[in-house]
C-alpha positions in Angstrom: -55.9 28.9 -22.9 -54.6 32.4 -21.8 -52.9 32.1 -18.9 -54.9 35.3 -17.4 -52.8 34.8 -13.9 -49.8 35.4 -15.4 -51.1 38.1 -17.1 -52.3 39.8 -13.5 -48.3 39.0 -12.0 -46.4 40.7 -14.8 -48.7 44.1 -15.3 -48.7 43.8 -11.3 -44.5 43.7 -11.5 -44.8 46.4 -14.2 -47.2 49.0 -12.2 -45.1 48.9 -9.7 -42.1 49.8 -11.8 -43.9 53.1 -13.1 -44.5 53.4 -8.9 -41.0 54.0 -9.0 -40.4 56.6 -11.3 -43.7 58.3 -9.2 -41.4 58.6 -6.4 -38.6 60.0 -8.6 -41.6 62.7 -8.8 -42.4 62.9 -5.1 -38.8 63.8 -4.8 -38.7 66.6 -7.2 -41.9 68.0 -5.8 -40.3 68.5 -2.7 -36.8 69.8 -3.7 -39.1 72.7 -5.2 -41.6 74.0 -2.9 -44.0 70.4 -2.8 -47.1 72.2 -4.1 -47.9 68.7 -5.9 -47.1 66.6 -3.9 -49.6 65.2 -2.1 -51.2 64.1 -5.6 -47.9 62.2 -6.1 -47.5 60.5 -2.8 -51.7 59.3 -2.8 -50.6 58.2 -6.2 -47.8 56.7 -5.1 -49.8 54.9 -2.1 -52.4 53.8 -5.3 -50.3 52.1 -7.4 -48.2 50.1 -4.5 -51.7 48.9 -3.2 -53.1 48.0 -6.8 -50.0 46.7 -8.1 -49.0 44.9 -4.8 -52.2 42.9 -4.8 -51.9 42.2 -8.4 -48.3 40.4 -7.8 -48.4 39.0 -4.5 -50.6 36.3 -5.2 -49.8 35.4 -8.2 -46.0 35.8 -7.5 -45.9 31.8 -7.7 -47.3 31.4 -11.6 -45.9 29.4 -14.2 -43.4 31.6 -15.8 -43.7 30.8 -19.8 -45.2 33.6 -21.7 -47.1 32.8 -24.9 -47.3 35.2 -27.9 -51.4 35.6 -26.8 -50.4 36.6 -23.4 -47.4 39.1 -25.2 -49.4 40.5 -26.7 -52.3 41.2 -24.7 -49.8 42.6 -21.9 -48.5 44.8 -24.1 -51.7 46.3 -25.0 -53.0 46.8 -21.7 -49.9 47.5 -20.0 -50.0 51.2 -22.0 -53.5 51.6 -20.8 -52.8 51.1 -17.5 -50.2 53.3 -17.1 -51.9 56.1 -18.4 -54.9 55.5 -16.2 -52.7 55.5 -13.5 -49.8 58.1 -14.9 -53.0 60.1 -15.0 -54.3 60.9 -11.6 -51.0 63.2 -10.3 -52.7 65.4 -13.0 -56.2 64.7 -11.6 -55.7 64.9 -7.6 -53.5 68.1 -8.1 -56.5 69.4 -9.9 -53.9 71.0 -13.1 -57.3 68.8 -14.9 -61.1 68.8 -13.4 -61.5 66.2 -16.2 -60.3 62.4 -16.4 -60.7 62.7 -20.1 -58.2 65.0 -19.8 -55.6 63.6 -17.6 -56.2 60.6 -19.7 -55.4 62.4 -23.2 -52.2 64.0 -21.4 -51.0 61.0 -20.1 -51.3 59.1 -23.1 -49.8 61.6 -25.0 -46.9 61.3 -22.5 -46.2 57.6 -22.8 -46.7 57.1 -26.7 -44.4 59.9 -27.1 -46.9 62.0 -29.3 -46.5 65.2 -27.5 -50.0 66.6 -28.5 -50.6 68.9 -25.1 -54.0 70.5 -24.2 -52.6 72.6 -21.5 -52.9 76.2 -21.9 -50.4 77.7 -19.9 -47.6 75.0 -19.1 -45.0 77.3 -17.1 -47.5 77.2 -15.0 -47.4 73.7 -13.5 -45.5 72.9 -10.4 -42.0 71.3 -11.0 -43.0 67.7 -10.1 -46.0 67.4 -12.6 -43.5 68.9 -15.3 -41.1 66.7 -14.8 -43.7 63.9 -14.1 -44.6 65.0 -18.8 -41.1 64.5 -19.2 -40.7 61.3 -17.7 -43.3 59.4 -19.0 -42.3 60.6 -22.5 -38.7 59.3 -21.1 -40.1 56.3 -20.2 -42.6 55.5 -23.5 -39.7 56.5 -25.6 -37.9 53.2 -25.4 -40.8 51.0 -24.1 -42.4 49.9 -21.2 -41.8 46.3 -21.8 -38.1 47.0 -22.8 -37.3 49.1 -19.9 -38.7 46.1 -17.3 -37.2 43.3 -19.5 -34.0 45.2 -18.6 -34.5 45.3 -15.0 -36.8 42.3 -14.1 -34.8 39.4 -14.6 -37.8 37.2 -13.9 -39.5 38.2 -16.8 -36.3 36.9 -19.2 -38.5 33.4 -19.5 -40.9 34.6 -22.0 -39.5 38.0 -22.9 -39.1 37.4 -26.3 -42.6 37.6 -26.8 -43.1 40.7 -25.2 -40.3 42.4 -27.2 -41.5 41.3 -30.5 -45.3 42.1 -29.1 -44.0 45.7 -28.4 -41.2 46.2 -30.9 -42.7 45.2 -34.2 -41.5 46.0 -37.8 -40.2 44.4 -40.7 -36.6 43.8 -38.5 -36.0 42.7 -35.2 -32.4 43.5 -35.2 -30.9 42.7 -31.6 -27.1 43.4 -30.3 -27.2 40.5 -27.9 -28.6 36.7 -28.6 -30.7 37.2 -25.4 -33.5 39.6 -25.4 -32.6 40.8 -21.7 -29.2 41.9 -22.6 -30.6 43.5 -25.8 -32.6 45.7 -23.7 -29.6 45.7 -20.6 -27.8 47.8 -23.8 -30.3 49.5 -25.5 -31.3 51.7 -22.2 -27.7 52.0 -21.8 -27.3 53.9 -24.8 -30.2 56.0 -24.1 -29.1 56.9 -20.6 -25.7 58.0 -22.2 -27.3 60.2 -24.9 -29.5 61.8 -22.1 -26.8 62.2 -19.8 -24.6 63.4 -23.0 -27.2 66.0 -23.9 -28.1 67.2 -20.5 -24.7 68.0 -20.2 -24.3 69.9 -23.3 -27.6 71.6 -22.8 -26.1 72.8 -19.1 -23.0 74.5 -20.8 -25.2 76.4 -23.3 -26.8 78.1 -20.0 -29.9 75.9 -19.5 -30.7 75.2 -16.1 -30.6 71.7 -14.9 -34.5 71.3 -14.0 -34.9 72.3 -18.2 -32.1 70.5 -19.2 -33.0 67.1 -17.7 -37.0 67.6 -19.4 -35.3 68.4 -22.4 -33.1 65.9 -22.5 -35.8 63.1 -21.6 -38.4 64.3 -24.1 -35.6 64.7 -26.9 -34.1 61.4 -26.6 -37.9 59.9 -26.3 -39.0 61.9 -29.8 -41.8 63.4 -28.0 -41.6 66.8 -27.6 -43.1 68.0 -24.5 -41.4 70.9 -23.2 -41.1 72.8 -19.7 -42.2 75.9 -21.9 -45.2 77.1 -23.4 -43.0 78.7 -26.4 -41.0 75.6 -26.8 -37.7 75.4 -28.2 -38.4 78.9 -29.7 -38.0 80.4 -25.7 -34.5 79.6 -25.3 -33.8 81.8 -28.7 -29.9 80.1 -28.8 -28.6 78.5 -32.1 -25.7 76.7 -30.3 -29.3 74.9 -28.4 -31.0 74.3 -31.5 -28.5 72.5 -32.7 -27.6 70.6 -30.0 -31.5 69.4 -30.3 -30.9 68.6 -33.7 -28.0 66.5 -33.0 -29.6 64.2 -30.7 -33.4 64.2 -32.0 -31.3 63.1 -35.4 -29.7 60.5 -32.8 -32.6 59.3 -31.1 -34.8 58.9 -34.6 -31.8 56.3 -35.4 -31.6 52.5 -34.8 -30.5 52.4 -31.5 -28.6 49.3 -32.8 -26.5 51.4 -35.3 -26.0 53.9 -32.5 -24.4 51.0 -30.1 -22.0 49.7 -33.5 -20.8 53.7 -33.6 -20.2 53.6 -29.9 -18.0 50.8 -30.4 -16.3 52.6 -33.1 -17.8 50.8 -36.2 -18.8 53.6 -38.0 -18.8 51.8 -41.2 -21.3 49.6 -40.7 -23.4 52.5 -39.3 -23.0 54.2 -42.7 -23.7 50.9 -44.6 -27.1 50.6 -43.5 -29.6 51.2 -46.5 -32.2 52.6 -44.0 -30.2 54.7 -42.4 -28.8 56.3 -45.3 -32.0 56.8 -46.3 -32.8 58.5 -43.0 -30.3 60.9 -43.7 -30.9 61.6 -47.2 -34.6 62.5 -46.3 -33.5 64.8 -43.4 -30.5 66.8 -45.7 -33.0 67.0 -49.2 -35.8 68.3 -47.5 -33.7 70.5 -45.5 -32.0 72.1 -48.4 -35.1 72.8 -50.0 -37.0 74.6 -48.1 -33.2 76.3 -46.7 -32.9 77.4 -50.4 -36.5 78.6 -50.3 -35.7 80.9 -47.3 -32.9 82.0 -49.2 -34.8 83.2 -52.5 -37.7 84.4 -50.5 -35.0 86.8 -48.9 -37.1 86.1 -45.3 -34.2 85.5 -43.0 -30.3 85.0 -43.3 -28.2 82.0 -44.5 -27.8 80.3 -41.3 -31.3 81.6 -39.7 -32.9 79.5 -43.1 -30.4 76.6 -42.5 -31.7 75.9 -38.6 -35.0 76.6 -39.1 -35.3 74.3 -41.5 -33.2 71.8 -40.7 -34.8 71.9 -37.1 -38.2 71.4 -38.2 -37.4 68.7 -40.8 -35.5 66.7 -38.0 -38.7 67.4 -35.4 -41.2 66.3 -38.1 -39.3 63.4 -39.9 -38.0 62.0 -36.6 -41.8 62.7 -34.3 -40.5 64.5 -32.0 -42.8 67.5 -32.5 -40.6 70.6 -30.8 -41.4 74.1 -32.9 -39.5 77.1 -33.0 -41.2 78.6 -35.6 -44.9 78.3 -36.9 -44.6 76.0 -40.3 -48.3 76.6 -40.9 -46.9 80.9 -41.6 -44.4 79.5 -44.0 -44.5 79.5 -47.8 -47.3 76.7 -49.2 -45.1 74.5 -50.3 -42.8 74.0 -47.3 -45.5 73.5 -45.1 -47.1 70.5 -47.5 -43.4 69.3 -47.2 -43.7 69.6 -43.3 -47.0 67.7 -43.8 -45.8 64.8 -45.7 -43.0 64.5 -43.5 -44.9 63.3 -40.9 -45.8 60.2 -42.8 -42.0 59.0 -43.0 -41.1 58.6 -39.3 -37.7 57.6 -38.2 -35.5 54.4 -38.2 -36.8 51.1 -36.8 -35.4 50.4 -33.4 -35.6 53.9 -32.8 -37.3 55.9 -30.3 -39.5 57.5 -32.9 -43.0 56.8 -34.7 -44.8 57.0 -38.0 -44.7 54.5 -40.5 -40.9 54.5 -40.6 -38.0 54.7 -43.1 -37.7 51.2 -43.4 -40.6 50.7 -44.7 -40.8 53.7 -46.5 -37.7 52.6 -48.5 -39.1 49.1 -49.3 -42.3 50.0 -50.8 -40.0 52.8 -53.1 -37.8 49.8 -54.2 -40.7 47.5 -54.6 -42.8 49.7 -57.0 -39.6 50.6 -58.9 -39.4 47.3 -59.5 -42.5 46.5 -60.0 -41.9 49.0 -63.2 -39.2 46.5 -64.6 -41.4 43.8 -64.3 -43.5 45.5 -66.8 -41.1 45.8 -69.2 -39.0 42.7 -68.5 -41.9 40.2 -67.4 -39.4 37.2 -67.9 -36.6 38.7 -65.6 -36.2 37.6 -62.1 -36.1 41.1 -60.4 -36.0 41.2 -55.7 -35.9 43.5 -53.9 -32.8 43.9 -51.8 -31.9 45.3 -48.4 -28.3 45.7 -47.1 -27.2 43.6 -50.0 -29.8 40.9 -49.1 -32.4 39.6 -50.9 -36.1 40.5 -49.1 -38.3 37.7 -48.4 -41.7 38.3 -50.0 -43.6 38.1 -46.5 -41.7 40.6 -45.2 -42.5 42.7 -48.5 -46.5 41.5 -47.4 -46.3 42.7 -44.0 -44.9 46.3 -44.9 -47.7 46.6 -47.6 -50.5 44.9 -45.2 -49.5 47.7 -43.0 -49.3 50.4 -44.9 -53.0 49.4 -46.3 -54.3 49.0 -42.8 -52.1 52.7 -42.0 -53.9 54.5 -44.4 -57.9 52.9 -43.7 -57.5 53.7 -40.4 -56.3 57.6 -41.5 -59.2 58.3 -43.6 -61.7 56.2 -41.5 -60.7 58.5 -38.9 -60.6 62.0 -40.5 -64.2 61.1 -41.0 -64.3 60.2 -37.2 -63.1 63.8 -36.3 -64.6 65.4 -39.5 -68.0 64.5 -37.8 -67.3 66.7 -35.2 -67.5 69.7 -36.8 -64.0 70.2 -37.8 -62.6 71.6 -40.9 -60.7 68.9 -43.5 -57.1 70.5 -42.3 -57.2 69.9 -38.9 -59.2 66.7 -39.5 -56.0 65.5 -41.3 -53.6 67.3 -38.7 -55.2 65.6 -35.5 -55.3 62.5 -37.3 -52.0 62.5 -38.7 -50.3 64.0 -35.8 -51.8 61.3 -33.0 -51.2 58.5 -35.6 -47.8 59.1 -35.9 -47.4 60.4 -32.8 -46.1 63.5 -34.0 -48.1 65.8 -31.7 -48.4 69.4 -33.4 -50.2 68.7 -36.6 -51.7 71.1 -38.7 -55.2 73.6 -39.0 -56.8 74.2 -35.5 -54.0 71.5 -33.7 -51.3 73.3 -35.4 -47.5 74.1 -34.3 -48.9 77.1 -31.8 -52.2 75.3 -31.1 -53.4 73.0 -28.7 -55.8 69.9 -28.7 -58.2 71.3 -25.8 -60.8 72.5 -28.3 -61.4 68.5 -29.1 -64.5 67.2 -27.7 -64.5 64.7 -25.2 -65.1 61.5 -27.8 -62.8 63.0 -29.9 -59.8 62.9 -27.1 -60.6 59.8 -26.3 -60.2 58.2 -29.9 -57.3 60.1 -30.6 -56.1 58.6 -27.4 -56.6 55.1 -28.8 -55.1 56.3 -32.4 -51.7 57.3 -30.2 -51.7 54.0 -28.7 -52.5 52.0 -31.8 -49.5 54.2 -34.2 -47.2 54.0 -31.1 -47.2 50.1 -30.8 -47.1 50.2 -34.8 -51.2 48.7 -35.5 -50.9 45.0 -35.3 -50.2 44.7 -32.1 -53.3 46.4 -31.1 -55.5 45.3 -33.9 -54.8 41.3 -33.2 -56.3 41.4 -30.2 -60.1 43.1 -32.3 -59.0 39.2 -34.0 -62.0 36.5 -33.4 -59.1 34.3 -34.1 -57.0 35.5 -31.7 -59.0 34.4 -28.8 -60.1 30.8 -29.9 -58.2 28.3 -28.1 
């Protein structure tokens, strides 16, 4: 039996978290002129009644959390939040449609970065900083981000982090799942911090430093201008970016060993040395491309590739250049890129490296088998063997990635649209990329998308952020049997 009251206490606790962080806006709205901030403050006054009434009287509940009610917090938890993230962008009227708001908002949380507004510089301070935020907040989860604050919700937890954090690992850096998440914000607070900071000495101005910093550190890409990246023309900022989108698409486990100065056992990690091998080959391809094509100098090729291979690979999604203008080749390259997706435990998306790596070794050996059917061949990770059900899973999901990619290029196909940005809208809000490519590319937005279409590409951001089987479980008949 679901224990729906439960249910109704901790999304009740958790609205009223994202209340918080609404006031963080009402305070920004005001310390630049307050245009928005009446759409804050009656959002604000929303979300404490709704999420007050939810927790009150359930306050007294049973504490245990099942893997059912895990996971079915977990999935409505995102929707809730963008339903309610969403109205700021609806009572300041910057959107006369919910759709929308909705399509923004999601975008916002799941870190996808896929924008339909036209003209972002021209959006008061608060709702700006109100993109970066949720991106912020998305980034490292919802449910990690209250299991770090809410002690109450340590009985139980661990079914909401593995509900929310799937994958083939479930590395932690603390035997309790509260002090897991206790250190994984603090790492991400220090990179932001760290990168505001840096941003700052390069002559950005705090109010575009902080957004930066937030939607770096979250790989999602929004940005406080309508150029991107490619406004502040500065290398020593580009690669600043760089550093930390590399930073943020890594296990934020491997980060916290190098913080503690164990940088060999950062390095010893087969994913993320794959990681990094995928982010320099790429990068040195289409560099030496550059080169040959004689289009720009050494170092111009160098950081204009190696930013938009980091972007891509890691789903962050910033531009500062248009890869659809580029040579053939090294925009397919950008393409497939956005297939890999960074490290598990990471703040980015896509199908991610780890898996990536363990289907490569797995057909390789597959091969051998061929032509040595007697010999006992595994596959191995970090020097241990794999079990074969973690082999399933990553296979099961890639299967169930791709269906759902071609089912729904046919989905937006239907629409009228052309196979390219079919594939790019698809691909891009799958892997919660944002910019993808054809009429959603690099210097495009997603306005032109129907109303249907925004709101299934709403539910494809949802369903790659939270990695498909935690949304797809609860489709289950058998999930809902007693």
């Amino acid at each position: 039996m679901v224990n729906w009251k439960k249910i109704i206490n901790i999304l009740g606790l958790l609205l009223l978290i994202e209340g918080f962080f609404i006031g963080l806006c009402i305070i920004v709205s005001l310390a630049y002129g307050g245009e928005d901030f009446q759409a804050f403050l009656l959002t604000f006054i929303a979300i404490l009644v709704v999420g007050g009434s939810a927790w009150l009287p359930t306050r007294r509940e049973d504490t245990f959390i099942g893997k059912r009610e895990g996971f079915i917090i977990v999935g409505l938890v995102w929707v809730m939040f963008s339903i309610f993230g969403s109205m700021p962008f609806v009572l300041s009227g910057t959107f006369s449609s919910v759709t929308d708001a909705f399509f923004e908002t999601m975008s916002g949380f799941t870190t996808t970065g896929a924008t339909i507004i036209e003209d972002i510089e021209s959006l008061p301070h608060g709702l700006l900083f109100w993109r970066s935020l949720t991106q912020w907040i998305g980034g490292l989860g919802i449910i990690v981000l209250s299991l770090a604050i809410l002690p109450i919700l340590g009985v139980g937890g661990m079914q909401l982090f593995v509900a929310e954090v799937p994958g083939p690992t479930k590395e932690k850096i603390h035997p309790r799942v509260k002090e897991t998440a206790k250190r994984l914000w603090g790492i991400y607070i220090i990179f932001s911090l760290a990168q505001i900071i840096l941003m700052m000495v390069g002559g950005v101005d705090l109010f575009d430093a902080v957004n930066h910093a937030f939607t770096t550190m979250a790989t999602g890409g929004f940005s406080t201008k309508q150029a991107s990246i490619a406004h502040f023309d500065s290398a020593y900022i580009q690669y600043v970016i760089i550093f930390f989108m590399i930073a943020a698409g890594t296990n934020f486990t491997l980060s916290y060993f190098a913080l503690h100065g164990k940088f060999k056992k950062a390095w010893e990690n087969d994913e993320f040395r794959f990681y990094f091998t995928v982010i320099v080959f790429f990068t040195v391809i289409i560099t030496a491309g550059f080169i040959i094509l004689g289009e720009v100098s050494v170092e111009d090729s160098f950081r204009k590739a190696a930013f938009q291979v980091v972007s891509i690979v890691t789903t962050t999604g910033y531009v500062t250049s248009d890869y659809l203008q580029w040579f053939p080749l090294f925009s397919i390259i950008i393409f497939i890129l956005m297939f890999f997706g960074g490290s598990a435990g990471s703040t980015a998306a896509g199908v991610k490296m780890i898996r990536v790596l363990l289907i490569f070794r797995n057909s390789y050996l597959e091969l051998k088998r061929l032509i040595y059917p007697s010999a006992v061949v595994q596959v191995r990770y970090n020097n241990q063997v794999v079990p074969s059900h973690i082999i399933n899973n990553v296979m099961a999901f890639v299967f169930f990635y791709i269906v759902i990619l071609l089912i729904s290029v046919g989905v937006i196909a239907s629409m009228g649209y052309n196979l390219d940005t079919s594939f790019g809208a698809v691909a891009a809000t799958l892997g919660n990329v944002g910019p993808g490519i054809g009429d959603v590319g690099p210097v495009e937005n997603y306005s032109h998308i129907p109303v249907s279409g925004k709101w299934y590409l709403s539910f494809l951001m949802m369903l790659g952020r939270l990695e498909l089987f935690t949304v797809l479980v609860l489709f289950s008949p058998s999930f809902w049997r007693k």
